[in-house]
Backbone bond lengths (Angstrom), bond angles and torsions (degrees), N, CA, C in turn:
res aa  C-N    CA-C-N  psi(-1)  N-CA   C-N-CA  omega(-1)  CA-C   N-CA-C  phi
1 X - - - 1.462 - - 1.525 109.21 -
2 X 1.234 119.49 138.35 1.465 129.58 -175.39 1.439 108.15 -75.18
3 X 0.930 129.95 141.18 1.793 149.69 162.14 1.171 139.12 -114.85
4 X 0.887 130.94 92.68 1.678 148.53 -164.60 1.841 92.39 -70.28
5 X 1.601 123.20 82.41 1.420 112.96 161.59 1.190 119.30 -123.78
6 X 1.534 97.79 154.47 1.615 107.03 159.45 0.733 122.12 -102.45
7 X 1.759 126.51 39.51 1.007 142.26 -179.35 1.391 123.18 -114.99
8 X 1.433 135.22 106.04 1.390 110.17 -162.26 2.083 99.21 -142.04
9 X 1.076 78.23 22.73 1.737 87.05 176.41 1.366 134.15 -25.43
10 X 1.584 94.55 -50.40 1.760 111.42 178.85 1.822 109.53 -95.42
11 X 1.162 93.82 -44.68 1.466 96.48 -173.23 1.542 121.59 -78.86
12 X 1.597 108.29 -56.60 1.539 94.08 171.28 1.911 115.29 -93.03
13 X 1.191 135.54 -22.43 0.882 154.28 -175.77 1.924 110.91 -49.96
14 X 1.212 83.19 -85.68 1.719 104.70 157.24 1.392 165.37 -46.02
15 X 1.773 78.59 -42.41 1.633 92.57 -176.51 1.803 102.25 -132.81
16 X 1.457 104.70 9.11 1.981 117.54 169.48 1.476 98.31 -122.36
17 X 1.527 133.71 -47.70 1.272 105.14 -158.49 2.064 86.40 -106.06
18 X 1.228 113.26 -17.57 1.521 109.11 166.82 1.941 91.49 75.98
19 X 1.105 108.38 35.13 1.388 101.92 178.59 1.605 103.58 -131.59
20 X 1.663 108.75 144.31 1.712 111.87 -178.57 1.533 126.39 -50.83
21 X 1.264 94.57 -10.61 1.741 90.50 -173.47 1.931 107.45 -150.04
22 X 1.284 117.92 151.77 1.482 116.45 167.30 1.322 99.85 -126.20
23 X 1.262 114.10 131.11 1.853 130.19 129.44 1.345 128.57 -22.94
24 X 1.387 137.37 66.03 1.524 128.83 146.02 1.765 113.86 -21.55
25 X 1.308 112.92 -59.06 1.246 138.66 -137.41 1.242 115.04 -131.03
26 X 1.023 165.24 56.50 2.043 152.07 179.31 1.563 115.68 -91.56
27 X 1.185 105.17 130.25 1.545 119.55 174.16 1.459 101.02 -142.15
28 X 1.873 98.55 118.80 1.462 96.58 -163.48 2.019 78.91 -131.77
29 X 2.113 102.40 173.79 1.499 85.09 168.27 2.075 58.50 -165.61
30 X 1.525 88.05 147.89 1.381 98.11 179.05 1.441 107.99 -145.35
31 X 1.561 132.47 160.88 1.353 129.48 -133.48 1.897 83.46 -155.02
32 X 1.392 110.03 110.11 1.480 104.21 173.77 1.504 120.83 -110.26
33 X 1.324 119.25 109.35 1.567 101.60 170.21 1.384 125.09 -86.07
34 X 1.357 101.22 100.41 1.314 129.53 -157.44 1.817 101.06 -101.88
35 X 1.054 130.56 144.78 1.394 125.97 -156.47 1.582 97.69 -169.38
36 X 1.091 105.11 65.87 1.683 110.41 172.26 1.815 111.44 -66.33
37 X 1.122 110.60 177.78 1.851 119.01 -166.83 1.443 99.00 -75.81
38 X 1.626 94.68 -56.92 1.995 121.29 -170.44 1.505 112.19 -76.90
39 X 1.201 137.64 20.55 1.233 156.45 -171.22 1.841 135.09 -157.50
40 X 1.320 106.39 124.87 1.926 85.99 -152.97 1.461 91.83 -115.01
41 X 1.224 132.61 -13.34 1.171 131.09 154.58 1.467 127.89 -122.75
42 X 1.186 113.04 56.44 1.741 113.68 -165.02 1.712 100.44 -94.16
43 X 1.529 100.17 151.88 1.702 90.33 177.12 1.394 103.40 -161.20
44 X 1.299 133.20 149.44 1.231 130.96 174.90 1.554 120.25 -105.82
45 X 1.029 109.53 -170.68 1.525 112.19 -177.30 1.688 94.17 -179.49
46 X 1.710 101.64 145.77 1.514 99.71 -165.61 1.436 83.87 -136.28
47 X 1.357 126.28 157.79 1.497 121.56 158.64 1.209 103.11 -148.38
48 X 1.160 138.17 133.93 1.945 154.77 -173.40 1.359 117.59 -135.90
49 X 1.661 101.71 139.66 1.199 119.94 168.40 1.035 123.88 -146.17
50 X 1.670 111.53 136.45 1.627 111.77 -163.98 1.637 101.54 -132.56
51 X 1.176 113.76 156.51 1.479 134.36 -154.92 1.632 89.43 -149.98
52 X 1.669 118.30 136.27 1.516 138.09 161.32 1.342 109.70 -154.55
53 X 1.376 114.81 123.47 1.785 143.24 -172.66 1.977 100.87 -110.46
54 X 1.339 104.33 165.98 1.189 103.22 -171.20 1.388 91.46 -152.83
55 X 1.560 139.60 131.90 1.644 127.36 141.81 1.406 116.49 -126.12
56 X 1.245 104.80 126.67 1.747 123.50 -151.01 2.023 89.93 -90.67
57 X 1.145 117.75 104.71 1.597 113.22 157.79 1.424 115.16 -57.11
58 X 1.538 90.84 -174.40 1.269 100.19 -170.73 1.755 97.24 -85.31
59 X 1.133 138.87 -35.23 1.326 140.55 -174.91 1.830 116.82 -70.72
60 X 1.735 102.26 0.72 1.087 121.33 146.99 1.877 90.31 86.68
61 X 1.512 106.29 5.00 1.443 95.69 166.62 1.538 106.82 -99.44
62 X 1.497 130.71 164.38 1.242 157.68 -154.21 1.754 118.55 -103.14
63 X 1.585 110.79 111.24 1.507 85.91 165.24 1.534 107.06 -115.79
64 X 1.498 119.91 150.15 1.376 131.86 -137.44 1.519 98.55 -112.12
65 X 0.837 127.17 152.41 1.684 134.79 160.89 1.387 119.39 -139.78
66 X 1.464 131.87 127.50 1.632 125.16 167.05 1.239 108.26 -129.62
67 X 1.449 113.55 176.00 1.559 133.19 171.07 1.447 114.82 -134.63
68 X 1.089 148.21 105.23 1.200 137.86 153.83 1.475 127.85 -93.50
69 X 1.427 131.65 132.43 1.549 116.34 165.22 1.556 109.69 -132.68
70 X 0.951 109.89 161.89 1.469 136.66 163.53 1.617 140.28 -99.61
71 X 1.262 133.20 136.75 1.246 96.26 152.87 1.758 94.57 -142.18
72 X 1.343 116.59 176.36 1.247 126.98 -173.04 1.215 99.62 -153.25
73 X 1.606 108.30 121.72 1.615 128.09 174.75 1.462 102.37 -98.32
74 X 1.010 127.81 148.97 1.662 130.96 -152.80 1.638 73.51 -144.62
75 X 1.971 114.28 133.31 1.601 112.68 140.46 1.301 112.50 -132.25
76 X 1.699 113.11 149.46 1.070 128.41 166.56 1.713 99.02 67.92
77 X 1.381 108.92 50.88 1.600 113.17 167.91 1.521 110.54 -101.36
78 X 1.429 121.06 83.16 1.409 139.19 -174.79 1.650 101.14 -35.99
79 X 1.529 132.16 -55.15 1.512 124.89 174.17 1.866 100.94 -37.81
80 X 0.937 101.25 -45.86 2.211 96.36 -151.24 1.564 85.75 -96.56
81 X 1.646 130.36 -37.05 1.147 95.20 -173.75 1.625 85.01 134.44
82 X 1.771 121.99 -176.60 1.512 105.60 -172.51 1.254 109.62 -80.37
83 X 1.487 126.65 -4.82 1.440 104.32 -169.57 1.550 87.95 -157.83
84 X 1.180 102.19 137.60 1.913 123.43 175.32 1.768 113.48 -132.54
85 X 1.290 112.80 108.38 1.359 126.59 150.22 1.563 128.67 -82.58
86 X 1.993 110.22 118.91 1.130 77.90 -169.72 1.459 90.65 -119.21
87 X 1.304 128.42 -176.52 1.811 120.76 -179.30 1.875 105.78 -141.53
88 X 1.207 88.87 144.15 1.441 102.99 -179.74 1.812 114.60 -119.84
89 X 1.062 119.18 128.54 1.269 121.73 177.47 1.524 130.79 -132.71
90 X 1.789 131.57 89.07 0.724 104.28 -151.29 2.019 105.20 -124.34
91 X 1.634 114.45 128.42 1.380 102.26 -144.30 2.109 77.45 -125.47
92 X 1.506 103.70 124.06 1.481 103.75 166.25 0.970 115.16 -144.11
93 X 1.862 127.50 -136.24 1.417 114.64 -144.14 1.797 81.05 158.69
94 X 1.619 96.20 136.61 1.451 126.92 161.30 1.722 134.87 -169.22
95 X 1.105 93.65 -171.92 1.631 103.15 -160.55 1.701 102.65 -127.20
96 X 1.660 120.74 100.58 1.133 121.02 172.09 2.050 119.79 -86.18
97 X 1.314 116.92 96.12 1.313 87.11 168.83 2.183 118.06 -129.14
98 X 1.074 80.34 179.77 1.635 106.62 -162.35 1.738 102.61 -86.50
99 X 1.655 102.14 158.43 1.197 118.61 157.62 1.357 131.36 176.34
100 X 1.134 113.41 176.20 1.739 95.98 -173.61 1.178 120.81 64.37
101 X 1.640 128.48 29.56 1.291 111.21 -161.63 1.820 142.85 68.67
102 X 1.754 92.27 14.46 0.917 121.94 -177.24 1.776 110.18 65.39
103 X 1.064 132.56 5.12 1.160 135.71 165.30 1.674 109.45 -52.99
104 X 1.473 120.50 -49.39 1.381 107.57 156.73 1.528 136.30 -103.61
105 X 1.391 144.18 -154.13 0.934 136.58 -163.95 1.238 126.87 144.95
106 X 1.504 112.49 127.08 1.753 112.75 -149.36 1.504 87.79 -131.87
107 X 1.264 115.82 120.75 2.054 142.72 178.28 1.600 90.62 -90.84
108 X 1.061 144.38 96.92 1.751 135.75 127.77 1.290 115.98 -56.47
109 X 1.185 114.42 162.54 1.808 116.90 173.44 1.517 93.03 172.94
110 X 1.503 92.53 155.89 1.745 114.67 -176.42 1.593 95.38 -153.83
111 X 1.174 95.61 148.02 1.751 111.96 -173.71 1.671 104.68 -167.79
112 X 1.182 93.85 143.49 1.195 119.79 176.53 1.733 120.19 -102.90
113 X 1.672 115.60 144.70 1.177 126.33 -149.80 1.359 114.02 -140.44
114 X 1.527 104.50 109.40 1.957 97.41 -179.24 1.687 96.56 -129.11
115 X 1.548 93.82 114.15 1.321 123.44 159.27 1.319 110.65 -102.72
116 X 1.455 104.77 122.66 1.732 116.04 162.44 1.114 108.79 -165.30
117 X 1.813 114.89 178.10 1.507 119.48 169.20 1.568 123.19 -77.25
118 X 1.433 97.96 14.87 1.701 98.35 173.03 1.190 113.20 -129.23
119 X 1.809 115.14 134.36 1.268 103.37 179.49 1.741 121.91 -62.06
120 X 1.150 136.37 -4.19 1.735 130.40 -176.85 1.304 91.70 -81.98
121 X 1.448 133.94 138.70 1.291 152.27 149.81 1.760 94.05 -59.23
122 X 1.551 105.38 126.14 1.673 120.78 164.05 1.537 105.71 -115.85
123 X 1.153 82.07 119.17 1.665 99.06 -169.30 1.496 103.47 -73.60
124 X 1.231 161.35 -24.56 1.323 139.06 164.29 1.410 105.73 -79.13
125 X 1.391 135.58 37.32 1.521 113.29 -174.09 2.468 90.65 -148.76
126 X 1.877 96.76 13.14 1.155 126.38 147.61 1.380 129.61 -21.28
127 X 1.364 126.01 72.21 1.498 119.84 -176.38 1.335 114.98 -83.53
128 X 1.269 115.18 105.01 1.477 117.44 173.51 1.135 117.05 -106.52
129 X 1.872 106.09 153.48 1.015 142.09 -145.35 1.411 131.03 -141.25
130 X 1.247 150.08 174.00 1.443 149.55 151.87 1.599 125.58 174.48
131 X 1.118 114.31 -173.00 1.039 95.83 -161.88 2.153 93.80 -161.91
132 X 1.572 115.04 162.75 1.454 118.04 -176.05 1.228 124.95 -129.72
133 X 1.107 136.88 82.62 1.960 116.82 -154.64 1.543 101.58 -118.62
134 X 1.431 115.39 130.12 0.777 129.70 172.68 1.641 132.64 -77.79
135 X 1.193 158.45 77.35 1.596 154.34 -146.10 1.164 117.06 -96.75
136 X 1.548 119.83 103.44 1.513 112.26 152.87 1.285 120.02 -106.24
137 X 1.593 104.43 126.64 1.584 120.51 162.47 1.533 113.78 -68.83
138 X 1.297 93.04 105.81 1.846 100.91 -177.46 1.722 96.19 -76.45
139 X 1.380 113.37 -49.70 1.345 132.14 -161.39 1.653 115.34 -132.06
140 X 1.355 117.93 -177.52 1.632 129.40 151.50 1.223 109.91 -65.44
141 X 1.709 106.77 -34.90 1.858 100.90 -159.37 1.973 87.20 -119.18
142 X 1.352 125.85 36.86 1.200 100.72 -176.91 1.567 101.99 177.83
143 X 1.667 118.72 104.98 1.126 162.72 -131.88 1.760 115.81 -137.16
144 X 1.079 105.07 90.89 2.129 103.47 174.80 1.671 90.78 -110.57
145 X 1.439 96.03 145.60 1.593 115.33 163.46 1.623 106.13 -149.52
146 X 1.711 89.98 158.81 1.685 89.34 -175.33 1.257 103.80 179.28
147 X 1.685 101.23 136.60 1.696 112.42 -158.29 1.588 101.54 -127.71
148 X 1.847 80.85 -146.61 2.037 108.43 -176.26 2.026 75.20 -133.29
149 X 1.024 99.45 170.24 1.483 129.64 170.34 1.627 112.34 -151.13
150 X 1.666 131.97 122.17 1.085 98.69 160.56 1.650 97.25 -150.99
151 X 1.464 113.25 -177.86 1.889 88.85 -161.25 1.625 68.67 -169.04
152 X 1.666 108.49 141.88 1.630 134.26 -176.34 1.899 79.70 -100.83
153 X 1.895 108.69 103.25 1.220 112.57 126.18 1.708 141.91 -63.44
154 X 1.261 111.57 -174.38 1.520 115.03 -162.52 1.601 77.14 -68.87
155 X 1.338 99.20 -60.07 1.597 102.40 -152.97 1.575 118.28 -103.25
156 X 1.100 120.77 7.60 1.305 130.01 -176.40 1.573 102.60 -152.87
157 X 1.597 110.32 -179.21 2.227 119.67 163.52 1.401 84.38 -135.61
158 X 0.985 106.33 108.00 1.698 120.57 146.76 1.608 128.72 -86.67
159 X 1.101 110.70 129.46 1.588 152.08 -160.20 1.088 128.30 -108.53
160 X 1.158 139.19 83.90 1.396 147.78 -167.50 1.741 131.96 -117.19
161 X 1.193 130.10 140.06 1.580 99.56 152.62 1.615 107.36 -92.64
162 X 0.791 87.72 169.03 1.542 122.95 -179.53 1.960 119.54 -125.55
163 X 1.259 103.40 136.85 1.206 95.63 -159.91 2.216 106.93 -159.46
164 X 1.122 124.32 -179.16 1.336 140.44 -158.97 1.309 141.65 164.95
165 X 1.442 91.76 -171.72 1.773 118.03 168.03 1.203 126.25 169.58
166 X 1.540 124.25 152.32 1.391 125.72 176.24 1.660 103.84 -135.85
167 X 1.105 80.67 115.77 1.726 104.89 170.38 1.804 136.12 -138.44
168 X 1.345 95.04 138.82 1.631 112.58 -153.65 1.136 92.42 -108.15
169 X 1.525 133.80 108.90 1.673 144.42 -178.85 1.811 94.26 -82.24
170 X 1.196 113.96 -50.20 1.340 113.49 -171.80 1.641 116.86 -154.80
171 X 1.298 124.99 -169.35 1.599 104.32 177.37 1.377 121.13 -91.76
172 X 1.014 127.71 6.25 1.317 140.55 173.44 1.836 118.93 -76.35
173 X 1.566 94.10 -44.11 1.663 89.03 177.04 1.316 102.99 -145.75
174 X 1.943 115.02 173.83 1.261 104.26 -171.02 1.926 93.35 -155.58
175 X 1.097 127.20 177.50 1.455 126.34 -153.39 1.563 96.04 -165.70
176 X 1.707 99.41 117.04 1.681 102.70 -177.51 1.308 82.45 -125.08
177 X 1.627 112.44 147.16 1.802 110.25 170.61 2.196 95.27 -144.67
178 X 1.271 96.47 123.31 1.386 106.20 173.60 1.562 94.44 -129.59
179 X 1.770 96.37 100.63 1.419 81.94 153.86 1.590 127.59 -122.81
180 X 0.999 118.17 143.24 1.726 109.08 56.87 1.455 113.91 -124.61
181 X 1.209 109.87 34.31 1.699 111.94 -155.35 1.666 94.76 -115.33
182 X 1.312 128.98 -36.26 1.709 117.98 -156.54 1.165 96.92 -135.83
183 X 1.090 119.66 -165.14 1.894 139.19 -172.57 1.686 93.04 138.90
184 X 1.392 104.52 112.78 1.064 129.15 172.37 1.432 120.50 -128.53
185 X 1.478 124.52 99.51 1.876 118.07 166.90 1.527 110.54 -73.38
186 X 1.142 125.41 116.36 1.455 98.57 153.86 1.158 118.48 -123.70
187 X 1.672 125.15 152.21 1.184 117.25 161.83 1.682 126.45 -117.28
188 X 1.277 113.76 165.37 1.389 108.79 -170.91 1.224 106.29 -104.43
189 X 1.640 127.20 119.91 1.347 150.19 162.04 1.792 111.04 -49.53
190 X 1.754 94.22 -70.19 1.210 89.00 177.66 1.336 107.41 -157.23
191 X 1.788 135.11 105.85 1.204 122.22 -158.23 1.612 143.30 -53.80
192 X 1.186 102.42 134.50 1.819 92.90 172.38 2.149 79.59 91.83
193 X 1.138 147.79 3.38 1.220 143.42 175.28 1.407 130.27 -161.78
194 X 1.270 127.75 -25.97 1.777 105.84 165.44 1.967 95.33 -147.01
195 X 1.573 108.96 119.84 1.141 114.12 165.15 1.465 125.09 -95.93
196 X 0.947 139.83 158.50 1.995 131.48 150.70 1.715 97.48 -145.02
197 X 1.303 86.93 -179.03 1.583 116.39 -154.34 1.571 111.65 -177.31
198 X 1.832 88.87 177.75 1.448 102.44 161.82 1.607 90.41 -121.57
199 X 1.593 101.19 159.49 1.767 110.52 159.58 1.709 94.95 -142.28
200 X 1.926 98.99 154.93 1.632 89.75 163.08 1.394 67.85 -146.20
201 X 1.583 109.01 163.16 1.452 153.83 -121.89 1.374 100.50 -157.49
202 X 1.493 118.87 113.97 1.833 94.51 137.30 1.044 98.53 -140.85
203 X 1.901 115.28 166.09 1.716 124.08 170.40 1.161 67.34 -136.71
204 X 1.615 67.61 178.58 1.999 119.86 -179.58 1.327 97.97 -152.95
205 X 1.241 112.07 105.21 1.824 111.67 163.31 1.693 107.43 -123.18
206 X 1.354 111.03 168.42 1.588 117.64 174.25 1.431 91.82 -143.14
207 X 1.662 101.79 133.96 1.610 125.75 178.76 1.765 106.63 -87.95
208 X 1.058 143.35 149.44 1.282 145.71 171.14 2.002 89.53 -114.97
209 X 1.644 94.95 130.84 1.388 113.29 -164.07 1.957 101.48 -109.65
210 X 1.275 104.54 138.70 1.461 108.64 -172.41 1.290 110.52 -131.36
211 X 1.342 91.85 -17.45 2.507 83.93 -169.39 1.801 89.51 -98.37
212 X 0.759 115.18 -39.35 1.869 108.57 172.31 1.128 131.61 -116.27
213 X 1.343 80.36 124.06 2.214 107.45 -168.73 1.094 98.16 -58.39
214 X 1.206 173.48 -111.47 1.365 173.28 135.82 1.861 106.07 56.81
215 X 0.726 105.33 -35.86 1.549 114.48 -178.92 1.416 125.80 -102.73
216 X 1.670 129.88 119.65 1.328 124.34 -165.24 1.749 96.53 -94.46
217 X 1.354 106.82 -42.57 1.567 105.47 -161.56 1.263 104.88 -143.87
218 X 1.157 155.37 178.70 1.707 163.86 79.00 1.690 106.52 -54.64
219 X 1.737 88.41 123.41 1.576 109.31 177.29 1.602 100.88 -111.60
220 X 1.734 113.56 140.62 1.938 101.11 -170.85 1.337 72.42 -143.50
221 X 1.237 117.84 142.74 1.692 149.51 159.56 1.211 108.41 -134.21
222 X 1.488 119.17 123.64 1.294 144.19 164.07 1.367 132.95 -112.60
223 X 1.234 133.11 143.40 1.584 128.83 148.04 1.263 103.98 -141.53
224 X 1.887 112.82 132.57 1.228 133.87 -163.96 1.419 93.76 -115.21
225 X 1.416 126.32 120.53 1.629 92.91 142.53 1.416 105.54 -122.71
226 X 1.215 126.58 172.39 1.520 124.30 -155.68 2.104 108.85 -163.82
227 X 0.793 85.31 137.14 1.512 103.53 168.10 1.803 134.01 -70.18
228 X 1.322 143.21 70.85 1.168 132.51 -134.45 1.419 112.03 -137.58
229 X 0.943 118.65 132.62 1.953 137.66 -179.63 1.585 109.27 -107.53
230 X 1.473 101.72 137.60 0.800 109.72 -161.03 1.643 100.37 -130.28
231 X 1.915 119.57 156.40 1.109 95.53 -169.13 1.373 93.00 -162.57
232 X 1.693 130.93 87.65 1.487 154.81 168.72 1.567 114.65 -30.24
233 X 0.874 122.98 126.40 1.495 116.76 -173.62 1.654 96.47 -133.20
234 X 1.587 110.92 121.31 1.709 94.46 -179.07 1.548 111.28 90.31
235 X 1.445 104.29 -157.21 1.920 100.10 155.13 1.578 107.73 -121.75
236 X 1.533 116.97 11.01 1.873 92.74 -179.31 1.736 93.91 -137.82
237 X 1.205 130.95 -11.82 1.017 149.32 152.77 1.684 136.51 -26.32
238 X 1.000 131.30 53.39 1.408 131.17 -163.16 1.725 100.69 -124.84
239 X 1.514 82.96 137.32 1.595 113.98 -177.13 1.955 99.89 -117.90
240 X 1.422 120.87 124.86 1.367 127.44 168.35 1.257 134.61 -133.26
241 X 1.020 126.09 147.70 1.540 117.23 177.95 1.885 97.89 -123.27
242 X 1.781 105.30 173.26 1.301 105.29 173.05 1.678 83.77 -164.40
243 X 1.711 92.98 153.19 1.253 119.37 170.83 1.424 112.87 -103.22
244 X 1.026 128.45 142.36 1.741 113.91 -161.04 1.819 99.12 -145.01
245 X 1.244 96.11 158.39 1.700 99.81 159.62 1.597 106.17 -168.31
246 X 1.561 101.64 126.64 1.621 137.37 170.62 1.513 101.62 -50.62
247 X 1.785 108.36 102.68 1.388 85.36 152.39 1.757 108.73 -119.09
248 X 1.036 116.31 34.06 1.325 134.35 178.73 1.929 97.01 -161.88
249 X 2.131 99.24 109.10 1.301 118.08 168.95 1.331 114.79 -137.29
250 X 1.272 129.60 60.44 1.342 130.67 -171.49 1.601 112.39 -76.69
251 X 1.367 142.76 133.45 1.134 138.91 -156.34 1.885 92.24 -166.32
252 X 1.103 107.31 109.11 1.374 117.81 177.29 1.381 118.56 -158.55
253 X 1.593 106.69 156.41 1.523 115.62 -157.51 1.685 97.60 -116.46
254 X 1.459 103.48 139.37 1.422 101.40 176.83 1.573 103.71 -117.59
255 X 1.811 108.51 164.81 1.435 95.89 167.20 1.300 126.03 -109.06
256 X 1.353 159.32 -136.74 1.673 157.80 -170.67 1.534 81.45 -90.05
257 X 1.282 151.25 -82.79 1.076 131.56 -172.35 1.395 136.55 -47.79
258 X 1.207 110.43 -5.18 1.491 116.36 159.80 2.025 97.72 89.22
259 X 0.965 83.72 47.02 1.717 90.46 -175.73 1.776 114.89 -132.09
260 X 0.924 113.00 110.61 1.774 125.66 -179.21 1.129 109.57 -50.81
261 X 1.579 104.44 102.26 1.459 109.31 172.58 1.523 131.94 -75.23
262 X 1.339 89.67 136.55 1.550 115.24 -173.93 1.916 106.89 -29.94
263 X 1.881 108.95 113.24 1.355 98.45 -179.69 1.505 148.10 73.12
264 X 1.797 78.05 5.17 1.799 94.29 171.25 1.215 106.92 -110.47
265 X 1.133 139.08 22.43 1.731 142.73 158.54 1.631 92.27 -67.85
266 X 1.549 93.34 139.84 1.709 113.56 171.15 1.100 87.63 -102.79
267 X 1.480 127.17 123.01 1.653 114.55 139.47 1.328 126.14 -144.56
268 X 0.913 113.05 159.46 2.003 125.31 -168.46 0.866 112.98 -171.70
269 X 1.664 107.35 150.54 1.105 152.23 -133.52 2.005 98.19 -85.95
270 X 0.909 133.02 171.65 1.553 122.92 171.27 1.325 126.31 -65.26
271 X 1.010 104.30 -29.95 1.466 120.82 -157.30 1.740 97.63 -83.75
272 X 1.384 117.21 -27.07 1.274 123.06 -174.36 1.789 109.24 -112.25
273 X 1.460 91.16 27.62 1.424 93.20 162.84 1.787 124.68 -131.40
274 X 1.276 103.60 48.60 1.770 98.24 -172.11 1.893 100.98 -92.93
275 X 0.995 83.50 150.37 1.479 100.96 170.84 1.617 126.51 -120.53
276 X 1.295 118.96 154.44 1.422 111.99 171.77 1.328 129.84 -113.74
277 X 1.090 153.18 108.31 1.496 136.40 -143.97 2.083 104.11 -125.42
278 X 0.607 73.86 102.99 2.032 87.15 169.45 1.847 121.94 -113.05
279 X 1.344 101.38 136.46 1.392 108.63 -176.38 1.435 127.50 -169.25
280 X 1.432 133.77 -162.37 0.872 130.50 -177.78 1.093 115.61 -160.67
281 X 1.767 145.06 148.83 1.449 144.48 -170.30 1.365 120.24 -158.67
282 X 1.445 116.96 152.91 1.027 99.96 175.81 1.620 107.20 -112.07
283 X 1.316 138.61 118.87 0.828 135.77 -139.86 1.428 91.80 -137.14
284 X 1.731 96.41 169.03 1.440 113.36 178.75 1.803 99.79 -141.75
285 X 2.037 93.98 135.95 1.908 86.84 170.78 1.025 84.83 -127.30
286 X 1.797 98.32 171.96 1.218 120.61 163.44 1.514 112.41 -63.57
């Protein structure tokens, strides 16, 4: 019998992304003190929201649906002018299936991606994307996966593998690593109610630019890693904060020729890159 869930705890959660917990739900808003050379009051502001659906066939494999968005308020960015909004939108779709007794298991997915300076998604200016991961359950406490990644930039398609593990030494703590994208420690305070950790983070996105002729794209490269508490309310209920610091913030403007304009690199030093991240989810653990 078919099932319409947003529930994917055991199946995609666990045994595809091999990580302790999934997102139904994310509402995040993060605050960077960002302090570039060429800028004396510049500041960002990020706000996100993520959405994941699940419908379980009858052959007991999964078809997947998500939503993610972004947005990023830019001030006092002298290239664009005093103030730059930029928006991210990212809407896809996949196919989870099983074998072996479910010991393995291969996630496909493709999604499509509209970054620009306007909030309406323009559908021919569509960066698509996807991605293939393969999962073997070695164990209960011990999980390898490993793919392709590849995603249609403004100005290039980048191509990657992608690769991991999630492993549980004991019940106290647990260790997910996707790289090149995640690394997450966490440990458990007290179960079913207060977690912390470390996480580090990186993207790579490119904005397609429309209100100024002078500008072809915005290119942003990051790596966050950050310090973060966590705090369960209920059983799907979680409220978090994180303390963070950029040691990878690349933020640069290109023009129609695809050439880095003169003096629009953001950059700084560590110390002038912490961030604050607060939110809330409705989540599911093992």
């Amino acid at each position: 019998m078919k099932r319409l869930i947003p529930v994917l705890m055991i199946v995609f959660a666990f045994q595809v992304r091999a990580q302790s917990f999934f997102d139904i739900a994310n509402l995040g808003y993060e605050n960077i003190a960002y302090a570039p050379k060429n800028s004396e009051n510049f500041g960002v502001n990020r706000y996100s929201a993520k959405l994941n659906l699940g419908l379980e066939l009858k052959n007991e494999d999964y078809l997947l649906a998500f939503y993610s968005g972004e947005i990023f308020k830019f001030q006092d960015i002298s290239i664009a002018g005093k103030d730059l909004d930029l928006y991210a939108n990212f809407i896809g779709a996949g196919y989870l299936h099983f074998w072996n007794d479910k010991k393995w298991n291969l996630l496909t997915q493709v999604r499509f991606k509209f970054n620009s300076d306007e909030f309406n998604p323009r559908l021919k200016y569509a960066q698509t994307g996807g991605w293939f991961l393969f999962t073997n359950k070695r164990s209960e406490k011990l999980n390898f996966f490993a793919g392709m990644y590849f995603n249609q930039e403004v100005e290039k398609t980048l191509i990657f593998p992608i690769g991991g593990l999630y492993w549980i030494p004991n019940n106290k703590w647990n260790l997910y690593v996707l790289i090149p994208s995640n690394i997450r420690f966490e440990y458990i305070l007290k179960k079913d109610s207060w977690y912390t950790g470390i996480e580090s983070d990186w993207t790579l996105n490119s904005y397609r630019v429309h209100k100024n002729p002078s500008i072809y794209y915005f290119r942003k490269e990051t790596l966050n890693t950050s310090v973060f508490i966590e705090k369960q309310f209920s059983k799907s209920i979680v409220v978090f904060g994180k303390l963070g610091n950029y040691q990878l913030n690349d933020f640069e403007a290109y023009d129609l020729q695809n050439n880095l304009i003169p003096n629009s690199s953001l950059d700084s030093n560590l110390i002038d890159n912490l961030s604050l991240q607060v939110g809330m989810a409705f989540r599911l653990r093992d």
